[in-house]
TORPA-4810 file (N, C-alpha, C, O; in nm, 3 decimals):
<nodes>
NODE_1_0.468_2.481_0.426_0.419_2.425_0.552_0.467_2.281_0.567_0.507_2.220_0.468_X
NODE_2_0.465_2.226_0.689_0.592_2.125_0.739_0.438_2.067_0.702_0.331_2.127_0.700_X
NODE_3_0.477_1.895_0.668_0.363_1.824_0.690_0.400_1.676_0.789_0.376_1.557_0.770_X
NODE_4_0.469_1.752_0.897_0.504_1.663_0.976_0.383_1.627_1.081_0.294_1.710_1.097_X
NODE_5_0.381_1.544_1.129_0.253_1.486_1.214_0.221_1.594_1.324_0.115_1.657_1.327_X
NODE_6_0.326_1.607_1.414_0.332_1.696_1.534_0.240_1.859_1.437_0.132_1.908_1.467_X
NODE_7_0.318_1.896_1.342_0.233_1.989_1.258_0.150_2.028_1.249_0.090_2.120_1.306_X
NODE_8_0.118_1.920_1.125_-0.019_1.883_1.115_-0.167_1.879_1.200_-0.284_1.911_1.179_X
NODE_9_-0.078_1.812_1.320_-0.174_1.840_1.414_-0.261_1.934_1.523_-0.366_1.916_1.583_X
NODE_10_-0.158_2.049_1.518_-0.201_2.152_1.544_-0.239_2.252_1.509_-0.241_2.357_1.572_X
NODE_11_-0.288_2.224_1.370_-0.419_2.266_1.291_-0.580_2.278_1.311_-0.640_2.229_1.406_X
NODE_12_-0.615_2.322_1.246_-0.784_2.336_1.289_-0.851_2.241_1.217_-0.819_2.198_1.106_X
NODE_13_-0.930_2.213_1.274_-1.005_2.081_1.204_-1.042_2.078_1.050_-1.057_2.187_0.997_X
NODE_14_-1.054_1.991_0.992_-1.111_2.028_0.871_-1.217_1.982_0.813_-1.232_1.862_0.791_X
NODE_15_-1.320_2.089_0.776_-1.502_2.099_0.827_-1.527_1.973_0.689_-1.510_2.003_0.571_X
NODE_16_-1.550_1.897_0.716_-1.612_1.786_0.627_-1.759_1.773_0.581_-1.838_1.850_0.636_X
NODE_17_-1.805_1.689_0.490_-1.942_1.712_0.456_-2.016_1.659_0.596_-1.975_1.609_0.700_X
NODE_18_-2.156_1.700_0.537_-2.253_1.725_0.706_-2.321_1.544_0.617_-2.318_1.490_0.507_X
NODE_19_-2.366_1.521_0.734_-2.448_1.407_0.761_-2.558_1.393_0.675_-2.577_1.285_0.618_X
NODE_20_-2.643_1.500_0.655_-2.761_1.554_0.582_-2.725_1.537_0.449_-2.813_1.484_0.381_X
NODE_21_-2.633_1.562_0.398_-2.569_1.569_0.236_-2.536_1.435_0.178_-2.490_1.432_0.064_X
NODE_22_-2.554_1.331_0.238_-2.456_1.224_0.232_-2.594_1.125_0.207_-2.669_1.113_0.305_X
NODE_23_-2.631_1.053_0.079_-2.745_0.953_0.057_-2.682_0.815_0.045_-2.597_0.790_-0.040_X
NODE_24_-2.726_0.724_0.135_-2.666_0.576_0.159_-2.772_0.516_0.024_-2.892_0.533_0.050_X
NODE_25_-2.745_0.452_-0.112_-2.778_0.419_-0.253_-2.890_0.278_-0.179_-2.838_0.187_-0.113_X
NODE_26_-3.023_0.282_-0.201_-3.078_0.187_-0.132_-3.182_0.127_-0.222_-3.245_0.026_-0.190_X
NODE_27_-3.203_0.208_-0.368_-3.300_0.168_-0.435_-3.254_0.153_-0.555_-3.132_0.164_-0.573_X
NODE_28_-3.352_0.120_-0.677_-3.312_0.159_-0.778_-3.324_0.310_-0.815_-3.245_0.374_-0.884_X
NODE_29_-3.440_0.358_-0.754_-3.447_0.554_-0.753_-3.347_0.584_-0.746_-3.276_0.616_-0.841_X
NODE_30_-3.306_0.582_-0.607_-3.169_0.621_-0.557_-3.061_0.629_-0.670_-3.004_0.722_-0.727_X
NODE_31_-3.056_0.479_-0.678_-2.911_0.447_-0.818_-2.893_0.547_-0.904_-2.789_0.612_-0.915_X
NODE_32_-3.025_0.566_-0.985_-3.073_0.651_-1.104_-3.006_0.788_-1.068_-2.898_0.837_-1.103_X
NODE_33_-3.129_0.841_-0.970_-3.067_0.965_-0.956_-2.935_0.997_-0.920_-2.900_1.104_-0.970_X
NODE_34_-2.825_0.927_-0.831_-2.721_0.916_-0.795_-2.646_0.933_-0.934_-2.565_1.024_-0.955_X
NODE_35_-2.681_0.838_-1.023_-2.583_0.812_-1.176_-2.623_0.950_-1.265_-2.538_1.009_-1.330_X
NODE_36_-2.762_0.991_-1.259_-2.773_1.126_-1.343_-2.640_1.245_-1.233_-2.527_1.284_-1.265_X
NODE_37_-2.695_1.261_-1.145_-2.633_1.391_-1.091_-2.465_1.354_-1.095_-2.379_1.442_-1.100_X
NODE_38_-2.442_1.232_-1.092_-2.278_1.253_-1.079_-2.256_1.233_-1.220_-2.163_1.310_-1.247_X
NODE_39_-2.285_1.180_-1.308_-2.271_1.203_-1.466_-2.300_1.334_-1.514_-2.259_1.353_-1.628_X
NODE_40_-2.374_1.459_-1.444_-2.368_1.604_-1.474_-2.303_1.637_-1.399_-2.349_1.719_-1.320_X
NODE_41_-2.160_1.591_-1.381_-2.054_1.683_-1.306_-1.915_1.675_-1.369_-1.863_1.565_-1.384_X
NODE_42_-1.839_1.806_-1.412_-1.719_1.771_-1.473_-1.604_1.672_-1.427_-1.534_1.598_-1.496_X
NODE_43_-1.607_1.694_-1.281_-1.518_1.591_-1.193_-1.610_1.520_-1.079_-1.725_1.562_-1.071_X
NODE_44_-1.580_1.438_-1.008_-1.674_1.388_-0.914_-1.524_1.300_-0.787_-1.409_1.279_-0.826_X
NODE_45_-1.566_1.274_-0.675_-1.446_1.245_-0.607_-1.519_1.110_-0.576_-1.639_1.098_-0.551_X
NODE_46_-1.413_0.999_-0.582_-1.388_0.852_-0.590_-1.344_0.786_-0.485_-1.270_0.861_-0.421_X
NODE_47_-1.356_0.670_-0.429_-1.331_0.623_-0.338_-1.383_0.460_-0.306_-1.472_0.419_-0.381_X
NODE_48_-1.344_0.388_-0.224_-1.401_0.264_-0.219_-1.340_0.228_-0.125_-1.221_0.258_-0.114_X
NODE_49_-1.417_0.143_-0.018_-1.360_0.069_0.180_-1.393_-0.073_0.139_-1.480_-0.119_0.064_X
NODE_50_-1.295_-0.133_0.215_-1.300_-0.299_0.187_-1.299_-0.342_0.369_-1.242_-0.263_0.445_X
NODE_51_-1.350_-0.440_0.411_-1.384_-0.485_0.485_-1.197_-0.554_0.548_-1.133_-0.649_0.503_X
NODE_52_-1.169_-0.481_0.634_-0.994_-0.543_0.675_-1.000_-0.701_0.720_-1.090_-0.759_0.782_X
NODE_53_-0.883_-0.748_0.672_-0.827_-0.874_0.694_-0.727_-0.855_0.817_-0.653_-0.760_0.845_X
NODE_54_-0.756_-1.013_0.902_-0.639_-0.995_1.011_-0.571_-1.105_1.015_-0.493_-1.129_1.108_X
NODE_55_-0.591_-1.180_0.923_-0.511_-1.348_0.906_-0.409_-1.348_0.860_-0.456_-1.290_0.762_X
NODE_56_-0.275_-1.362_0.826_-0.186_-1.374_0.741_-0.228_-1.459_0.629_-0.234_-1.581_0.639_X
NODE_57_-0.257_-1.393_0.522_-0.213_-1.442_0.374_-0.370_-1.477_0.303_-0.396_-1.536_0.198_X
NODE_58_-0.476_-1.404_0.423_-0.611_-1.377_0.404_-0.617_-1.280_0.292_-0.538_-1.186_0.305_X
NODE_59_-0.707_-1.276_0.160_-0.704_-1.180_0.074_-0.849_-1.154_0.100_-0.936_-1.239_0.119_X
NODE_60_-0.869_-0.986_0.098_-0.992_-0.913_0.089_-1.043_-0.917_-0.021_-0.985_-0.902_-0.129_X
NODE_61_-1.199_-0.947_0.005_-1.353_-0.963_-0.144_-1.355_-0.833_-0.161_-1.376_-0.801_-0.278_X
NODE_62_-1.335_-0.705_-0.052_-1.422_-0.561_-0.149_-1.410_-0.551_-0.281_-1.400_-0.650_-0.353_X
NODE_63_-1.411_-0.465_-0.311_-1.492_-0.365_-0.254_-1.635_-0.367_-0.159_-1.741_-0.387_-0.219_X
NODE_64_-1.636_-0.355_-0.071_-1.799_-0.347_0.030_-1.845_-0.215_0.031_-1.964_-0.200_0.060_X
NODE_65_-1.778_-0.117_0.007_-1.871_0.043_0.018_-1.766_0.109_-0.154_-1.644_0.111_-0.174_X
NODE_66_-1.875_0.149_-0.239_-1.799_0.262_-0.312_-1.871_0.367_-0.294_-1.994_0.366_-0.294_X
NODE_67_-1.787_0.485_-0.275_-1.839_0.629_-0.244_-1.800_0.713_-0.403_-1.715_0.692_-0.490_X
NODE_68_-1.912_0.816_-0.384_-1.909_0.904_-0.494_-1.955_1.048_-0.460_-2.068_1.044_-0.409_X
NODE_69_-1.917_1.144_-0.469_-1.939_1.293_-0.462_-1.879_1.368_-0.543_-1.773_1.361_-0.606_X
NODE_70_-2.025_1.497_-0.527_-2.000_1.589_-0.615_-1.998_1.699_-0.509_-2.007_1.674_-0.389_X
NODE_71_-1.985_1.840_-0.567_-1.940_1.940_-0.485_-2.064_1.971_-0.382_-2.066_2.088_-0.344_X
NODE_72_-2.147_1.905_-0.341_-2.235_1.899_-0.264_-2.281_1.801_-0.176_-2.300_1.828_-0.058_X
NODE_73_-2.304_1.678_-0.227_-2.357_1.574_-0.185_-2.240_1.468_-0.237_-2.151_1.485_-0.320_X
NODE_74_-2.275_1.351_-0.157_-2.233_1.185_-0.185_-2.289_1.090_-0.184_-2.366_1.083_-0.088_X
NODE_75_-2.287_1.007_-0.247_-2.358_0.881_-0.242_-2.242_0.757_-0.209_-2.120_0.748_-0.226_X
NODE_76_-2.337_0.676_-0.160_-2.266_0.585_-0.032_-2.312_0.432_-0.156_-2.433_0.414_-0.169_X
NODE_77_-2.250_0.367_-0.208_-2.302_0.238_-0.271_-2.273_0.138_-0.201_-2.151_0.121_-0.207_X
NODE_78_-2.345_0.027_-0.107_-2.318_-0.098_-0.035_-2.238_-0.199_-0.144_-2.293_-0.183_-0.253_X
NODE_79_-2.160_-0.270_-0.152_-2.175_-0.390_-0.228_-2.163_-0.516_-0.181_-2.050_-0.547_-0.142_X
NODE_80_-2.293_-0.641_-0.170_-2.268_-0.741_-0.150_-2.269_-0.814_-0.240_-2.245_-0.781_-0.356_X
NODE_81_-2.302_-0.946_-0.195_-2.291_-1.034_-0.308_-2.368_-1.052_-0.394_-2.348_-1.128_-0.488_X
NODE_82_-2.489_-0.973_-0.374_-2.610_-0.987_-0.479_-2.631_-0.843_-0.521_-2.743_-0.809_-0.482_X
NODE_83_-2.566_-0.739_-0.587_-2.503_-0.600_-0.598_-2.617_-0.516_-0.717_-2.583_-0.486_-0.832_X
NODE_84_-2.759_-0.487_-0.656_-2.842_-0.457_-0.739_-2.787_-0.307_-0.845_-2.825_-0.274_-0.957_X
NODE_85_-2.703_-0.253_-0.766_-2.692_-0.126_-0.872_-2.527_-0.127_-0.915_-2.445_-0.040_-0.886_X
NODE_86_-2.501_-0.268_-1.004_-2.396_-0.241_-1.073_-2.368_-0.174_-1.181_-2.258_-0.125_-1.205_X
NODE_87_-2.535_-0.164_-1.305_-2.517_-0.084_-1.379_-2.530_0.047_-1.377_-2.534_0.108_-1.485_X
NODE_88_-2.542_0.121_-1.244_-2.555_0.239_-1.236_-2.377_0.270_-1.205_-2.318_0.356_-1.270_X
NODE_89_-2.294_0.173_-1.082_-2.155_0.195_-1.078_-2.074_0.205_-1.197_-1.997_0.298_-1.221_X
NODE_90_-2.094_0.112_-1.267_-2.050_0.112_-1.399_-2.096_0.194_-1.486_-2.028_0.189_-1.588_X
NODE_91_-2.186_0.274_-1.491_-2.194_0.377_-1.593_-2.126_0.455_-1.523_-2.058_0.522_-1.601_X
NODE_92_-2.098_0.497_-1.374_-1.992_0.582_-1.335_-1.865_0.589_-1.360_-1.800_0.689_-1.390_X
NODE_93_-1.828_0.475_-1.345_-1.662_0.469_-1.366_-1.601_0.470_-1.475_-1.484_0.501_-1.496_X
NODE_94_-1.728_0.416_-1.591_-1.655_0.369_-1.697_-1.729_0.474_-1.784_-1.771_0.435_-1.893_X
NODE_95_-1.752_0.624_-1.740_-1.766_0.725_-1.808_-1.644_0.784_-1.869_-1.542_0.782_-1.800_X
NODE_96_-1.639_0.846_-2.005_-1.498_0.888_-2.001_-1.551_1.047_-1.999_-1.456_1.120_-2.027_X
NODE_97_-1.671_1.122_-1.974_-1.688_1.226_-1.980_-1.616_1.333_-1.840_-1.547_1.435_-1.834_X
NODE_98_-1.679_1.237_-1.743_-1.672_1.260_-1.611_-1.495_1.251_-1.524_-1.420_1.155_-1.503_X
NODE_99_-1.489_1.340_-1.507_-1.280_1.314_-1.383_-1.352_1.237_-1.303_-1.458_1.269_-1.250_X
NODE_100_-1.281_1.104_-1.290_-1.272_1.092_-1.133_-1.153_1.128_-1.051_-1.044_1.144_-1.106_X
NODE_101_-1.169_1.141_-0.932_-1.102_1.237_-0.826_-1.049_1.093_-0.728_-1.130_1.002_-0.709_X
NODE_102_-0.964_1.088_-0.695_-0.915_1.053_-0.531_-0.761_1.030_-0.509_-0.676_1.050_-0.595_X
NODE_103_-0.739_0.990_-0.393_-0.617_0.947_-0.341_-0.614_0.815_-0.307_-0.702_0.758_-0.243_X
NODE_104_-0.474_0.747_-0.363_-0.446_0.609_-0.385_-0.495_0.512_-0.418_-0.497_0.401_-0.364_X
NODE_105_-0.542_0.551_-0.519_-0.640_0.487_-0.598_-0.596_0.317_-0.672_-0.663_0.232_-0.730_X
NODE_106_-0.516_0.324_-0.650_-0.467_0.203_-0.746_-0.521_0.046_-0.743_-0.552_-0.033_-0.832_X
NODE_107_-0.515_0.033_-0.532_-0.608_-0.071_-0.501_-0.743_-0.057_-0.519_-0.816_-0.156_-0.513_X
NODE_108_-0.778_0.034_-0.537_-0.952_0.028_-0.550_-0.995_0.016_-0.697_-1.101_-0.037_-0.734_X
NODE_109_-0.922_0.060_-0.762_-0.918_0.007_-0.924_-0.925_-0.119_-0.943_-1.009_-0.170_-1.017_X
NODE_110_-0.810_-0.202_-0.859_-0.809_-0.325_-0.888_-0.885_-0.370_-0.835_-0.877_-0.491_-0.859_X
NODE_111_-0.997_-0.343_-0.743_-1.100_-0.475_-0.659_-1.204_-0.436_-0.709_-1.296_-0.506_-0.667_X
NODE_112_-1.247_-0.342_-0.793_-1.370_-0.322_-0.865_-1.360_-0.351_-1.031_-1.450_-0.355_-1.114_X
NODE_113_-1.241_-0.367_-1.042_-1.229_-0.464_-1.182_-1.222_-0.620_-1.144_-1.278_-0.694_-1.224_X
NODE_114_-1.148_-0.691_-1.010_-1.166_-0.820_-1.037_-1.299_-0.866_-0.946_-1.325_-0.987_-0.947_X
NODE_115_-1.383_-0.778_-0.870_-1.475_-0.771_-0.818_-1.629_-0.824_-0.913_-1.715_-0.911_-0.924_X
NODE_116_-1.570_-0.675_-0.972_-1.753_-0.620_-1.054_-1.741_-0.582_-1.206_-1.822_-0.526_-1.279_X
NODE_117_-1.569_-0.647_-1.242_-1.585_-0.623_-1.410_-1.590_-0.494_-1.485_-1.598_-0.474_-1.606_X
NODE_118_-1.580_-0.390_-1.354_-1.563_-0.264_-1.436_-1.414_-0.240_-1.423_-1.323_-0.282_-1.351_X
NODE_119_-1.431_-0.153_-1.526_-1.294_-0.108_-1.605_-1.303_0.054_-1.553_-1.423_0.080_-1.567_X
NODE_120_-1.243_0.162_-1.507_-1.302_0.304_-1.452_-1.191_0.386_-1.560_-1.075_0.362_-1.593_X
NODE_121_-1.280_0.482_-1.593_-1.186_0.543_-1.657_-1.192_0.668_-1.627_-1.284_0.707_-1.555_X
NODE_122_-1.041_0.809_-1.703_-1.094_0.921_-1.653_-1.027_0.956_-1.501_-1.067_1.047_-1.428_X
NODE_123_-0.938_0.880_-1.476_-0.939_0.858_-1.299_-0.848_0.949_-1.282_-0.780_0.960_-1.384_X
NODE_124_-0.806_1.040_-1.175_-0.720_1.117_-1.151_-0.701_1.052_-1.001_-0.795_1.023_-0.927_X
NODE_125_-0.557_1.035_-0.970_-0.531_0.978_-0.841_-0.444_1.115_-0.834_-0.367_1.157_-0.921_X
NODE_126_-0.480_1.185_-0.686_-0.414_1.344_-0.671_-0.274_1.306_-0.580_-0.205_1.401_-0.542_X
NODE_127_-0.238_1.185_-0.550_-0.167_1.156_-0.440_-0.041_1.124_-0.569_0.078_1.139_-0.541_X
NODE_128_-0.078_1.087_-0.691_0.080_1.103_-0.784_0.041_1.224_-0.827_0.145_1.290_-0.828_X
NODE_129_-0.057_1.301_-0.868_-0.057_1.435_-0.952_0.008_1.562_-0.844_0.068_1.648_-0.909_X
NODE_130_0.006_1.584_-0.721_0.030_1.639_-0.665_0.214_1.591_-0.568_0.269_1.644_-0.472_X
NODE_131_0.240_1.516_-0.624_0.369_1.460_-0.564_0.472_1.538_-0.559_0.519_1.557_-0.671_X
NODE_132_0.542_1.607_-0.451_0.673_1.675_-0.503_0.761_1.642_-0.593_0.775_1.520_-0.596_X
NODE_133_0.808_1.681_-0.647_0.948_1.654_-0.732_1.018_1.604_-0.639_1.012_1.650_-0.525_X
NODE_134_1.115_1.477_-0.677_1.200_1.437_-0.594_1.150_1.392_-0.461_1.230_1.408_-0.369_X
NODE_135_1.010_1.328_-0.426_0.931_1.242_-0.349_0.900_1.151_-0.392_0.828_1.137_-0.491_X
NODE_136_0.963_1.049_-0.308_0.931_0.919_-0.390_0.770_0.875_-0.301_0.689_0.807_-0.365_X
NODE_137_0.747_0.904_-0.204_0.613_0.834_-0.160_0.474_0.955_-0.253_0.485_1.071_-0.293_X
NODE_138_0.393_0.888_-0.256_0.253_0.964_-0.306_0.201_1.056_-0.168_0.206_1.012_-0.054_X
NODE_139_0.140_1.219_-0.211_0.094_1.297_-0.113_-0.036_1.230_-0.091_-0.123_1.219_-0.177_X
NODE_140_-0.044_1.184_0.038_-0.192_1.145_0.070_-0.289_1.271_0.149_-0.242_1.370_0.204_X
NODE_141_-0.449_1.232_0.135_-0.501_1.290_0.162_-0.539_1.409_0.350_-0.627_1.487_0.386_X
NODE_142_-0.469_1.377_0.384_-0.444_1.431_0.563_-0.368_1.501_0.490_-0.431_1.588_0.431_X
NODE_143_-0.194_1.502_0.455_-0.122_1.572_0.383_-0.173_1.691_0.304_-0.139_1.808_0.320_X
NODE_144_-0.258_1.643_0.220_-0.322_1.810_0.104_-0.416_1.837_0.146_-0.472_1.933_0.093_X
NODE_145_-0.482_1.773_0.257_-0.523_1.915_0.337_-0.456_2.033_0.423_-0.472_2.155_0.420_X
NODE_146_-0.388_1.966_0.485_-0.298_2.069_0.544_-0.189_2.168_0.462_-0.143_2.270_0.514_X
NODE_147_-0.159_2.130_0.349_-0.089_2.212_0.295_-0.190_2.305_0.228_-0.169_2.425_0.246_X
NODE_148_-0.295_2.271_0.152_-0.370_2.330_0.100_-0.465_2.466_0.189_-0.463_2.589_0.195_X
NODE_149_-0.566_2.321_0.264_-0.681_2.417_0.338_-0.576_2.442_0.450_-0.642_2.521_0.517_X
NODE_150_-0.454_2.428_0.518_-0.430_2.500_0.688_-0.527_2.416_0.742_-0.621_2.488_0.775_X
NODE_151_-0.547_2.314_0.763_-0.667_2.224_0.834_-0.618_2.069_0.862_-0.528_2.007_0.806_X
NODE_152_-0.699_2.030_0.960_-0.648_1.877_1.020_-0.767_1.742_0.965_-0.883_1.726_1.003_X
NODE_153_-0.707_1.681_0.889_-0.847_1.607_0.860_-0.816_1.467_0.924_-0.716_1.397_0.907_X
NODE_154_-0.924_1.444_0.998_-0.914_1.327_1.075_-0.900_1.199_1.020_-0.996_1.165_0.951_X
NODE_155_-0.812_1.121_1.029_-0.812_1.001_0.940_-0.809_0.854_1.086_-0.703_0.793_1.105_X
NODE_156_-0.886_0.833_1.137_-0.871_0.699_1.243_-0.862_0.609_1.196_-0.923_0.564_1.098_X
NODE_157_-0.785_0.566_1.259_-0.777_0.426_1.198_-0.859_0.264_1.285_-0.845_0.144_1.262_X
NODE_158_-0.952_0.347_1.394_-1.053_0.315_1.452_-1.159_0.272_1.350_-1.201_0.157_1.341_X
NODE_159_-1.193_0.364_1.284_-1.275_0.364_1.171_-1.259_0.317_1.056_-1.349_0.261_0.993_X
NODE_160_-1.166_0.331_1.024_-1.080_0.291_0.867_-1.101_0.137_0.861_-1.146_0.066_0.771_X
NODE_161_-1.053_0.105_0.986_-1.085_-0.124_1.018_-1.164_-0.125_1.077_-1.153_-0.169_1.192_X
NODE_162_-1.315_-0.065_1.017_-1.424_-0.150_1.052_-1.435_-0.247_0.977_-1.361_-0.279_0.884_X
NODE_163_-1.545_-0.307_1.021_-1.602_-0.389_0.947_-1.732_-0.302_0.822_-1.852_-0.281_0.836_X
NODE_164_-1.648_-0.275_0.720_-1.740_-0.189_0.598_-1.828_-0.300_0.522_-1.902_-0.239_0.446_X
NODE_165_-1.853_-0.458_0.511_-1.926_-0.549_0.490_-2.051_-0.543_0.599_-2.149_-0.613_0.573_X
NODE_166_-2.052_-0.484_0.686_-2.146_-0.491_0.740_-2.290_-0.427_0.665_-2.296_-0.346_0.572_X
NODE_167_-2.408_-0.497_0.745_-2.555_-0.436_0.607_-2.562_-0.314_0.682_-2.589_-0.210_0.621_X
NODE_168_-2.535_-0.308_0.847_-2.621_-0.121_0.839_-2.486_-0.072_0.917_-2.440_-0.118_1.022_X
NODE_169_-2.429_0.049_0.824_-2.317_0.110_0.899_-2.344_0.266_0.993_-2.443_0.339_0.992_X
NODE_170_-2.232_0.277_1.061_-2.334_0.383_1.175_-2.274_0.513_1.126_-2.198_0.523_1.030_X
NODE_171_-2.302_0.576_1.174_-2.284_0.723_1.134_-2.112_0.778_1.116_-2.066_0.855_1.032_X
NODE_172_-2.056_0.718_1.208_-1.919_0.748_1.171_-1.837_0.711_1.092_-1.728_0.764_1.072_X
NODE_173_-1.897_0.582_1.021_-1.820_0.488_0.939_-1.902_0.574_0.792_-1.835_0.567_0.690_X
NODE_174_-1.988_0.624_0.783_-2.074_0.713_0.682_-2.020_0.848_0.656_-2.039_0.904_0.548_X
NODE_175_-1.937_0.915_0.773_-1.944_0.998_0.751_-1.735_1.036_0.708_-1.684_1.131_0.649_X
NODE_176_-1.670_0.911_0.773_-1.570_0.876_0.709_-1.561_0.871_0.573_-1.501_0.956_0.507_X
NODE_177_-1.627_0.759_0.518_-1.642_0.685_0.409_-1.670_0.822_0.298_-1.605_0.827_0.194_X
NODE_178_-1.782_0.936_0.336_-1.838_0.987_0.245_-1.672_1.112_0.205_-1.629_1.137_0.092_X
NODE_179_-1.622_1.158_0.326_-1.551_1.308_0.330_-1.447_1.221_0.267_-1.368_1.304_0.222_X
NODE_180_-1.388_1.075_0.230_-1.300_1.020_0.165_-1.306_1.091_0.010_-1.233_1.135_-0.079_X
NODE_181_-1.416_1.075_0.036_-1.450_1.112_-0.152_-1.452_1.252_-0.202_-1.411_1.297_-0.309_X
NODE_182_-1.520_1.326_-0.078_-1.546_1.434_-0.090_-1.423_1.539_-0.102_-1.424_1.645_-0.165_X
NODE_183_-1.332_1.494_-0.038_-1.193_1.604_0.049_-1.119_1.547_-0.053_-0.998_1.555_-0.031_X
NODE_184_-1.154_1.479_-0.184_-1.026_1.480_-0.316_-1.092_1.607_-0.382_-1.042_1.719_-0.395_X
NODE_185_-1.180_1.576_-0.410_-1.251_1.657_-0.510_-1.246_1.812_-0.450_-1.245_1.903_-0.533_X
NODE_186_-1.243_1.841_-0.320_-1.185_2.006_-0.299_-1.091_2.019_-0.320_-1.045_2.118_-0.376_X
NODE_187_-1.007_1.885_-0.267_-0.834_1.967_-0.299_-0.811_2.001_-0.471_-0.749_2.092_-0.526_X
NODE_188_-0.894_1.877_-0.532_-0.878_1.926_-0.704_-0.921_2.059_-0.715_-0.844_2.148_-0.751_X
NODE_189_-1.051_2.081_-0.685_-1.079_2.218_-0.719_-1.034_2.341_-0.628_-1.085_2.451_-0.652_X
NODE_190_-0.972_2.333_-0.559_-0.860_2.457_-0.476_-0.730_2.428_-0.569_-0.672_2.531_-0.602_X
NODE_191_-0.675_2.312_-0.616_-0.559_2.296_-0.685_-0.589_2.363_-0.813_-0.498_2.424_-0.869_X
NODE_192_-0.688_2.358_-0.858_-0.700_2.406_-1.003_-0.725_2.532_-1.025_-0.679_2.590_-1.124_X
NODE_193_-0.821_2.605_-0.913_-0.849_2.722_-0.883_-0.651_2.789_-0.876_-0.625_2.895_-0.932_X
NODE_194_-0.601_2.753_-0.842_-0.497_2.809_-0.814_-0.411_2.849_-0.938_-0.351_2.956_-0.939_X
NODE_195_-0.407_2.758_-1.049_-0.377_2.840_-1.155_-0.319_2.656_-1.223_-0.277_2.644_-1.338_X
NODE_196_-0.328_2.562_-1.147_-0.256_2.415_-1.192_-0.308_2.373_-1.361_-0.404_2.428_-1.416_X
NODE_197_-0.257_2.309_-1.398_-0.276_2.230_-1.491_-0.323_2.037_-1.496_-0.225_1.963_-1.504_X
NODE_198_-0.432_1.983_-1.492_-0.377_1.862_-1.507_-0.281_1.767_-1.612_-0.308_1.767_-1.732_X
NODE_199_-0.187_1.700_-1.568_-0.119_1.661_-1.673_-0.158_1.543_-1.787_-0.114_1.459_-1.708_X
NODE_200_-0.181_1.501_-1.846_-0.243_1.356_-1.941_-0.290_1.279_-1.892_-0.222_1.217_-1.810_X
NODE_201_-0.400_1.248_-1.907_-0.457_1.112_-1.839_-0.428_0.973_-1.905_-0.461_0.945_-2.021_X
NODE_202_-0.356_0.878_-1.807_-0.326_0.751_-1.901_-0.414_0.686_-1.811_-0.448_0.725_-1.699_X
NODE_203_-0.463_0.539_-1.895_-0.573_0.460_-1.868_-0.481_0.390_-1.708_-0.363_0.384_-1.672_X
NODE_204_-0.603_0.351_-1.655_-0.518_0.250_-1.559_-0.424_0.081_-1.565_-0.482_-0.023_-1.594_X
NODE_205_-0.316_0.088_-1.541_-0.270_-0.034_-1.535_-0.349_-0.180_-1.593_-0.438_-0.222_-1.519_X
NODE_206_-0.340_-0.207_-1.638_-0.434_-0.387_-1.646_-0.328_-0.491_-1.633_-0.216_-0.502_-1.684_X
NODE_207_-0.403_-0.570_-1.544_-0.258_-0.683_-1.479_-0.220_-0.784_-1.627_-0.297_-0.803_-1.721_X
NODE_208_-0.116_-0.824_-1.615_-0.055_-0.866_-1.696_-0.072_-0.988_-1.708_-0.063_-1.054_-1.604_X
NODE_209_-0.106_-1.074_-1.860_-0.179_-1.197_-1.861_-0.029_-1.314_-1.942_0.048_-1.303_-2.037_X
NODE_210_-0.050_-1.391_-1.860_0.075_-1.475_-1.928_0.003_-1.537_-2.080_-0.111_-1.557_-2.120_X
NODE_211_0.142_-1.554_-2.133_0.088_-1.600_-2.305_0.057_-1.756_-2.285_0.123_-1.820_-2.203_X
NODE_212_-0.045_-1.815_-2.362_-0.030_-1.943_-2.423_0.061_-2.014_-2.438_0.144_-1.991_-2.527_X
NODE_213_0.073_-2.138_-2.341_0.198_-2.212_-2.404_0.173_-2.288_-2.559_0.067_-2.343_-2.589_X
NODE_214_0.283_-2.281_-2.640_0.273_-2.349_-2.759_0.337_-2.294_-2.850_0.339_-2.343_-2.963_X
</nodes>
């Protein structure tokens, strides 16, 4: 299947998690239970929205939203500057029991390590695991849906540059934010269902520290 835009687009929608399934992390309850149920899951799908820059040479604070789902539900984590459930994020990421799941993961690695000090491990980014041979760009997520499910998954970019720092986000920016996380973690498990293999997991990148002069 072509995964050309014109294509793509004349596909059938692709049914995303419901509104109802989706818990915005508001307590410490919340945290808890959020960190038990996605720590009893073999894989879980990953994700994180940063609040867009429009200045030239302006650098973004997010992470402001990290998302987490399991084959049912998601949890929505705010982060400001006073970030009550870091040790519940951090027992997430920096599980090595647990896959994490997503697409293009690389920046969101890096703003929740120079962010919030976690280190994530376990990470599966499906946008290099799923790459054609002889493709040099990474398959992103609109892409493996359509090849996969035959389906159109909406990606706006209306939505995508909100403002995700904001304290109360509305339903569309929730329901974006959550199917981010959610729509890795099917394509893993339709990819795997299919007969795939994952290949080795290597740790993520750590930026490179200049030596001591002397």
């Amino acid at each position: 299947m072509s995964d050309a835009p014109e294509a793509v687009s004349e596909l059938p929608p692709y049914d995303g998690i419901r509104l109802a399934d989706i818990r915005l992390v508001k307590s410490a309850a919340d945290a808890e239970a959020a960190q038990a149920a996605l720590l009893a899951a073999d894989a879980i799908g990953f994700d994180t929205e940063s609040k867009p820059t429009f200045v030239k040479g302006e650098s973004s604070d997010g992470p402001h939203l990290i998302q987490f789902a399991d084959d049912r539900q998601a949890w929505l984590f705010q982060v400001g500057d006073n970030f009550p459930h870091l040790a519940a994020v951090k027992a997430i990421l920096e599980s090595d029991m647990t896959l994490k799941i997503g697409f293009g993961l690389s920046d969101d690695i890096k703003r929740v390590r120079a962010k919030l000090g976690i280190e994530p491990l376990k990470v599966v980014d499906l946008g290099v695991v799923l790459r054609v041979p002889g493709q040099k760009n990474d398959l992103g997520a609109k892409s493996a849906v359509a090849k996969y499910f035959g389906q159109t998954l909406a990606k706006s970019k209306k939505i995508s540059t909100t403002n995700w720092a904001a304290p109360r986000l509305n339903e569309k920016q929730i329901l974006y934010a959550a199917d981010d996380a959610q729509v890795a973690l099917r394509v893993y498990r339709h990819w795997i269902g299919i007969g795939n293999v994952l290949p080795p997991i290597k740790p993520p990148k750590r930026p490179k520290t200049s030596k001591p002069a002397g």
